[in-house]
C-alpha positions as YAML, in Angstrom:
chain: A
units: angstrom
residues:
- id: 1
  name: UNK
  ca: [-4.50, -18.41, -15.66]
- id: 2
  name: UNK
  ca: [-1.17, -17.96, -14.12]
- id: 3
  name: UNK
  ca: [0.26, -15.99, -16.92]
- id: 4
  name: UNK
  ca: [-1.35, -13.44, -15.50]
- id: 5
  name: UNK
  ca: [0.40, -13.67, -12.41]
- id: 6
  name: UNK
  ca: [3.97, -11.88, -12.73]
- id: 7
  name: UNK
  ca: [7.24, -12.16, -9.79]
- id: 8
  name: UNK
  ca: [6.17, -9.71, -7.13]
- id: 9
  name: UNK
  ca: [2.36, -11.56, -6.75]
- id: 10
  name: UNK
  ca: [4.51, -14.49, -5.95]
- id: 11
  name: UNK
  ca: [6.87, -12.39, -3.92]
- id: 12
  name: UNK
  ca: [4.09, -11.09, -1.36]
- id: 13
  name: UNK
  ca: [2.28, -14.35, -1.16]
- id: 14
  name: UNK
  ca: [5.53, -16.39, -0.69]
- id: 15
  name: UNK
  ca: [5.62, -13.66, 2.68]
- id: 16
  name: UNK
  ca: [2.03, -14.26, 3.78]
- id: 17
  name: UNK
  ca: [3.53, -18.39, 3.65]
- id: 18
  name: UNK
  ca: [6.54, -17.35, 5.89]
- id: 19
  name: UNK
  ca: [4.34, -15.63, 8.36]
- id: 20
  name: UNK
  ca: [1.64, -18.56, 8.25]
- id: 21
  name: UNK
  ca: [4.21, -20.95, 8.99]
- id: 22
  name: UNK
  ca: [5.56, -18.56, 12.12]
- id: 23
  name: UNK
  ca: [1.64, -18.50, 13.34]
- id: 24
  name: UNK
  ca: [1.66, -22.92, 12.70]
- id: 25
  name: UNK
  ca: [5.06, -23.10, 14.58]
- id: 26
  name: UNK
  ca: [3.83, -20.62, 17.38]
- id: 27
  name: UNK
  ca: [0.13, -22.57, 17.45]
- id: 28
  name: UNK
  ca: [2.55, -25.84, 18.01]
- id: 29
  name: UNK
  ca: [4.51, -24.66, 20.95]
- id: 30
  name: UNK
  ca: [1.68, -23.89, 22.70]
- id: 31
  name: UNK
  ca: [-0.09, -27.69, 22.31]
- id: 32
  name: UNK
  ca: [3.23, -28.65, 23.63]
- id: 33
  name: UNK
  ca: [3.13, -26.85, 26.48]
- id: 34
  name: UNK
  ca: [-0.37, -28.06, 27.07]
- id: 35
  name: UNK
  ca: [-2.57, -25.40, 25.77]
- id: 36
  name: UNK
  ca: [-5.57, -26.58, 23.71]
- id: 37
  name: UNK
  ca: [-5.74, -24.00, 20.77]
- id: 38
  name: UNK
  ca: [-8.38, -25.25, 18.78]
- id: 39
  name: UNK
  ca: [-10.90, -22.86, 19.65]
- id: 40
  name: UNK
  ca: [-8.71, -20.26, 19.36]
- id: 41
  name: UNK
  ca: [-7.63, -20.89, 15.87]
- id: 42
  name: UNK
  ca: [-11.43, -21.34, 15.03]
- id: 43
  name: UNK
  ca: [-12.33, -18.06, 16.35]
- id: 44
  name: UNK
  ca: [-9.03, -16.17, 14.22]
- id: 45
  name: UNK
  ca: [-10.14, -18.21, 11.44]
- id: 46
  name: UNK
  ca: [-14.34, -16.63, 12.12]
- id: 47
  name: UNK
  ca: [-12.86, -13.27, 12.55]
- id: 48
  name: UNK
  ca: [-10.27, -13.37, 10.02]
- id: 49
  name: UNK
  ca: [-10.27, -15.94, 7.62]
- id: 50
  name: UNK
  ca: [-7.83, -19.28, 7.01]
- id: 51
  name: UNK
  ca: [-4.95, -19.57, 5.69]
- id: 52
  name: UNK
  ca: [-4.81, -20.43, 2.45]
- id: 53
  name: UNK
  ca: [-3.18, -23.81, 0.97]
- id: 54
  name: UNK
  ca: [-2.46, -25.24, -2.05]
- id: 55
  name: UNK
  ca: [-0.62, -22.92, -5.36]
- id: 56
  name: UNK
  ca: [-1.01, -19.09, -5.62]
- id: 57
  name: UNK
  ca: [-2.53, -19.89, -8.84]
- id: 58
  name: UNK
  ca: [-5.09, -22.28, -7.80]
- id: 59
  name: UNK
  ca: [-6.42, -19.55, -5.34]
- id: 60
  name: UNK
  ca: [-6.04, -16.11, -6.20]
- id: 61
  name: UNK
  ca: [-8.91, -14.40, -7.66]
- id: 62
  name: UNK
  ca: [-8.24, -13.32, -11.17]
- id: 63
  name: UNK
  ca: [-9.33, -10.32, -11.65]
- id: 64
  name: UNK
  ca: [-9.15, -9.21, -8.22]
- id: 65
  name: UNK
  ca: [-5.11, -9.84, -7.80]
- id: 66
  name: UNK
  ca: [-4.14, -6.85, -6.08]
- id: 67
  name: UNK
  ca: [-6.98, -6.62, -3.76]
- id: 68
  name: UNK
  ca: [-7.19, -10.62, -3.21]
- id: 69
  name: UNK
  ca: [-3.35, -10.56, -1.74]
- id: 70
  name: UNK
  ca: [-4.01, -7.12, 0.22]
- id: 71
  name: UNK
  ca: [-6.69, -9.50, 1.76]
- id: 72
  name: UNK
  ca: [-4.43, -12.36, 2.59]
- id: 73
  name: UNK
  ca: [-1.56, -9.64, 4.34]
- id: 74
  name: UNK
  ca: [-4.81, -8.32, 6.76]
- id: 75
  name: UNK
  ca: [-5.79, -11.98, 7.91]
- id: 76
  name: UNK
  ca: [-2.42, -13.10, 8.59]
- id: 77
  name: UNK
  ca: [-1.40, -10.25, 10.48]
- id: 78
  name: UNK
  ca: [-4.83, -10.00, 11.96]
- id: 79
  name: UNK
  ca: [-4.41, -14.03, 13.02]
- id: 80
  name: UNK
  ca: [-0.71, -13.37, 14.47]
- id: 81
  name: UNK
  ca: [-1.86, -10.40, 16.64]
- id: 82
  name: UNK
  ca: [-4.62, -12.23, 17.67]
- id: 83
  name: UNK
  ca: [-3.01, -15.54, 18.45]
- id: 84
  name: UNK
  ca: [-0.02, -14.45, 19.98]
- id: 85
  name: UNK
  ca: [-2.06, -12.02, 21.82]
- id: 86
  name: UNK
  ca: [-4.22, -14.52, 23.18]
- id: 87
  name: UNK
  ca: [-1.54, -17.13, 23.67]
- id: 88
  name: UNK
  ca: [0.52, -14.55, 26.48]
- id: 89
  name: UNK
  ca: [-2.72, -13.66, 28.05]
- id: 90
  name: UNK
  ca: [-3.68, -17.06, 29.10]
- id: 91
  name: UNK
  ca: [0.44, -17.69, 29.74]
- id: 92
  name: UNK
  ca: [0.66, -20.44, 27.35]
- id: 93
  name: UNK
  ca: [3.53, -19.32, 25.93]
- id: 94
  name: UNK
  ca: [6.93, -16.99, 27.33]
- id: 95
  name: UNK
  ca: [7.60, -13.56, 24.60]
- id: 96
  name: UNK
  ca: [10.73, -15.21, 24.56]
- id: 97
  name: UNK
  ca: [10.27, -18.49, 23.20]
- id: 98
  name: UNK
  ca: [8.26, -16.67, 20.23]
- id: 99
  name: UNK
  ca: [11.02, -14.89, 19.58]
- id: 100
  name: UNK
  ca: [13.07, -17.87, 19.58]
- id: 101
  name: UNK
  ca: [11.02, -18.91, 16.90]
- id: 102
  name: UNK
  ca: [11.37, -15.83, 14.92]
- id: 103
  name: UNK
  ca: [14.70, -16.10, 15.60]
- id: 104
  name: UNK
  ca: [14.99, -19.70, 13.97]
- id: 105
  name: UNK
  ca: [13.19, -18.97, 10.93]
- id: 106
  name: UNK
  ca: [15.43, -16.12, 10.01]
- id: 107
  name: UNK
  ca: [18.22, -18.36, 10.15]
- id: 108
  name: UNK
  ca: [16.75, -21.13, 8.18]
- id: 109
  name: UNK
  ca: [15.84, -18.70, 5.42]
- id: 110
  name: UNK
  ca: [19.45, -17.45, 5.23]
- id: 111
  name: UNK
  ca: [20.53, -21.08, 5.45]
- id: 112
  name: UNK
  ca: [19.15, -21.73, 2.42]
- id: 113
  name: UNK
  ca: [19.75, -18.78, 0.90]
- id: 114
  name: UNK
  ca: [23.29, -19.89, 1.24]
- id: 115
  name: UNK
  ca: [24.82, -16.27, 1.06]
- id: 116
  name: UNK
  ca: [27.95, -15.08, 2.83]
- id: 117
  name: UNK
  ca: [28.48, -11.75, 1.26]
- id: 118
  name: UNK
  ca: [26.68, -8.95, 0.03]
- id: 119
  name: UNK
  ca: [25.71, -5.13, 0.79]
- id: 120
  name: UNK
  ca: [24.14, -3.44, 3.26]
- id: 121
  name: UNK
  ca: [21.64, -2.58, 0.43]
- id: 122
  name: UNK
  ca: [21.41, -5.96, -0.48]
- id: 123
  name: UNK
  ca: [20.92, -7.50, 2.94]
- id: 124
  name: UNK
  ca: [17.81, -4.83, 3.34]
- id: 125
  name: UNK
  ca: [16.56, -5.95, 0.09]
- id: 126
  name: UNK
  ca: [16.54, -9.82, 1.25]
- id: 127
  name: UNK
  ca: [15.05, -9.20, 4.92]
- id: 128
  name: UNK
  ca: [11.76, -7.18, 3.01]
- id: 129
  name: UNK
  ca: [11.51, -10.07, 0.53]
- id: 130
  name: UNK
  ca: [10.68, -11.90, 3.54]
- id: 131
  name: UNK
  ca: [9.63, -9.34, 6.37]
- id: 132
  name: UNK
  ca: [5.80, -7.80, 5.84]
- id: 133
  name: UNK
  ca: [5.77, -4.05, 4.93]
- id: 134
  name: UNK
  ca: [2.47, -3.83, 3.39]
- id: 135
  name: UNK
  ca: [1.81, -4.11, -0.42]
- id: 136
  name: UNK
  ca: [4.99, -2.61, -2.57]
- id: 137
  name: UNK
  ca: [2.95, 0.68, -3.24]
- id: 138
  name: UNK
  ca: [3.18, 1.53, 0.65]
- id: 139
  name: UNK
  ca: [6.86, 2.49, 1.02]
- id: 140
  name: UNK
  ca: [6.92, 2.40, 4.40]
- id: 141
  name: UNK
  ca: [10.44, 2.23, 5.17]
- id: 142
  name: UNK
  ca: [12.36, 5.54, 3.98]
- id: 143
  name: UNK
  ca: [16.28, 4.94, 3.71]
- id: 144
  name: UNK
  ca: [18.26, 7.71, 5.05]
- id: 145
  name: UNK
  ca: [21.82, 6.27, 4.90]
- id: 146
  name: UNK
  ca: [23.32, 3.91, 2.43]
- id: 147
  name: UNK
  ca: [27.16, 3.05, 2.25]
- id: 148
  name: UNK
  ca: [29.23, 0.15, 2.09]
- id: 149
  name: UNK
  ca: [29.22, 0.14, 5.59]
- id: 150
  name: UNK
  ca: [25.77, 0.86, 7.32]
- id: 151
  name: UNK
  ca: [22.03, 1.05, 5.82]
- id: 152
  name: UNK
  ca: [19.77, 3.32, 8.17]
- id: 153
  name: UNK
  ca: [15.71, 3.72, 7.48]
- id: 154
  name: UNK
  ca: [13.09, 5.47, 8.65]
- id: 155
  name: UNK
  ca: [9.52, 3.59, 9.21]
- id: 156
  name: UNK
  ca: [7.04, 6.43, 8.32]
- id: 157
  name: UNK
  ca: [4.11, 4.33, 8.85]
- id: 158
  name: UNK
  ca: [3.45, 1.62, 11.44]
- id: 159
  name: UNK
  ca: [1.06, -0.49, 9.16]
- id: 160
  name: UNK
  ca: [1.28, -3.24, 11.95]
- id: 161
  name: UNK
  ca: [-0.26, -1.37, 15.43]
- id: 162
  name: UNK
  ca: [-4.00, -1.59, 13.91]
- id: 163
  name: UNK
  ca: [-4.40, -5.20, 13.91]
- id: 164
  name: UNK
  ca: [-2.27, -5.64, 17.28]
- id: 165
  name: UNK
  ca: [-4.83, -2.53, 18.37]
- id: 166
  name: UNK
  ca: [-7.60, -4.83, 16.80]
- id: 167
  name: UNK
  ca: [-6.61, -8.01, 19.24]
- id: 168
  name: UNK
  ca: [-6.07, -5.83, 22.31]
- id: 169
  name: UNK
  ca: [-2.37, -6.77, 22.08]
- id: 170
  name: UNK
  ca: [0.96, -4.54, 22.43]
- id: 171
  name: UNK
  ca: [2.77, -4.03, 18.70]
- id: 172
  name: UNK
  ca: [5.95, -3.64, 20.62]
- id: 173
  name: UNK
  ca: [5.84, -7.43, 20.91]
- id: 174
  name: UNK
  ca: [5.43, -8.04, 17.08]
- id: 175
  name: UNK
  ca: [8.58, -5.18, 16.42]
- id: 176
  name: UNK
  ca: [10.33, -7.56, 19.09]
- id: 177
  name: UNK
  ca: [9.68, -10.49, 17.28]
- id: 178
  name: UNK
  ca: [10.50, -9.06, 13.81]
- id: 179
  name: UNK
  ca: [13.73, -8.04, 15.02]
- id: 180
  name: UNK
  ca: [14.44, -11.45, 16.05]
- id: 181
  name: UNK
  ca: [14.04, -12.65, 12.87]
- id: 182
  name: UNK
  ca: [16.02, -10.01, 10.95]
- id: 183
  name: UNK
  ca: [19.07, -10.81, 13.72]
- id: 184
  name: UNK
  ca: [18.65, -14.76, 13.04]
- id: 185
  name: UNK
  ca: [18.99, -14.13, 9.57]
- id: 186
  name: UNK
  ca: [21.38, -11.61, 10.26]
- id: 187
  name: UNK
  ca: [23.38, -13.86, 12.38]
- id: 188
  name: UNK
  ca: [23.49, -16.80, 9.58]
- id: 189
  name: UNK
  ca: [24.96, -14.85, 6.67]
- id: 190
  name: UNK
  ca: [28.25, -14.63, 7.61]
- id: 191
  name: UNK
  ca: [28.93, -11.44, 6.64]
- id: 192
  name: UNK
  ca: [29.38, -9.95, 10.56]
- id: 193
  name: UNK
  ca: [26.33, -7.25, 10.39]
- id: 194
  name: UNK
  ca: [24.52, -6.48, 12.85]
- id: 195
  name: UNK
  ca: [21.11, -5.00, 13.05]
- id: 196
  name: UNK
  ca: [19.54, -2.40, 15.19]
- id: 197
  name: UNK
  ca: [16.62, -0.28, 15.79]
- id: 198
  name: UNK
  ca: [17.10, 2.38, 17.24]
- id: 199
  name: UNK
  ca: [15.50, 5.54, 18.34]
- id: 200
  name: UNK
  ca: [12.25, 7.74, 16.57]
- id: 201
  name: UNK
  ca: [11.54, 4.24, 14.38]
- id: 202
  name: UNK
  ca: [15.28, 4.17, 12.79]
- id: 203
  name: UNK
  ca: [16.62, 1.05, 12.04]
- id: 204
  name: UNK
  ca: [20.40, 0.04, 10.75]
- id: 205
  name: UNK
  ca: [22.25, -2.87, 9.32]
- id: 206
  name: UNK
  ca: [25.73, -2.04, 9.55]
- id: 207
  name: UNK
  ca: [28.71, -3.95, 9.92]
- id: 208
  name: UNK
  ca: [30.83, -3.22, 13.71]
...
């Protein structure tokens, strides 16, 4: 069955994985700070599905791959807005720490990555094999500069602000916590870029 399954399927799902684990490690700090969320994850999980576990190939439908892993990218993003929506609400848990989480998982992917050089090109490339953008076919994010120096894009579609709209959350908190990842990942290459977003939803990696 999994011959039918080529690099990109595992691409996005190996994404929907990084994201689960960043809605686990969030779910965690908040029992350790006291906060029962069992009936919260039951109530993401009635409104939006569970994660899945086990091998892409032992769950994907078939003959439904494209549509099956379009699927998976709503419920997890649907289950972070939601969770980390609910989580600040009821004051279980500080922006900050969140981001501190982000933060960590960016550098642990770069960690093992184990890269200390490259492009601004190729450091884009490796933050959207990890980052959510949609499915490939969306080409969201328009680059406008490229040089050995600095990368700029343009984001001409927010794909994220519908299910942080959804869960009655701000989607300023998920672009804060997104660029804490990049920067953590960022920050572990070695390579002394920096990245930025900037103004009228451009973003840069470029080196100062």
């Amino acid at each position: 069955m999994s011959a039918f399954l080529g690099k990109i399927h595992y691409w996005l799902f190996n994404k929907i994985q990084l994201h689960e684990k960043l809605i686990e490690n969030i779910t965690e700090l908040a029992e350790r700070n006291g906060y029962n969320s069992k009936a919260m994850l039951n109530e993401s999980y009635s409104k939006y599905g569970t994660p899945v576990t086990g091998s892409l190939e032992d769950n994907i439908e078939h003959d439904n791959i494209h549509g099956w892993l379009q699927q998976r990218i709503i419920s997890v993003e649907s289950r972070l807005a939601y969770i980390v929506t609910e989580l600040l609400r009821n004051n279980a848990v500080k922006k900050e720490d969140i981001a501190d989480i982000f933060y960590q998982s960016g550098v642990d992917t770069m960690k093992k990555l184990e890269i200390s050089g490259g492009s601004p090109q190729e450091l884009f490339n490796l933050v959207f094999d990890y980052m959510l953008e949609g499915m490939p076919c969306d080409r969201v994010n328009e680059i406008i500069e490229d040089n050995e120096n600095v990368i700029a894009w343009k984001t001409t579609r927010d794909l994220h602000k519908e299910y942080w709209d959804e869960a009655h959350g701000d989607v300023n908190n998920f672009n804060y916590f997104v660029d804490s990842w990049i920067n953590g990942f960022l920050s572990a290459s070695d390579t002394g870029y920096k990245y930025f977003r900037e103004e009228n939803d451009i973003s840069t990696i470029k080196k100062l």
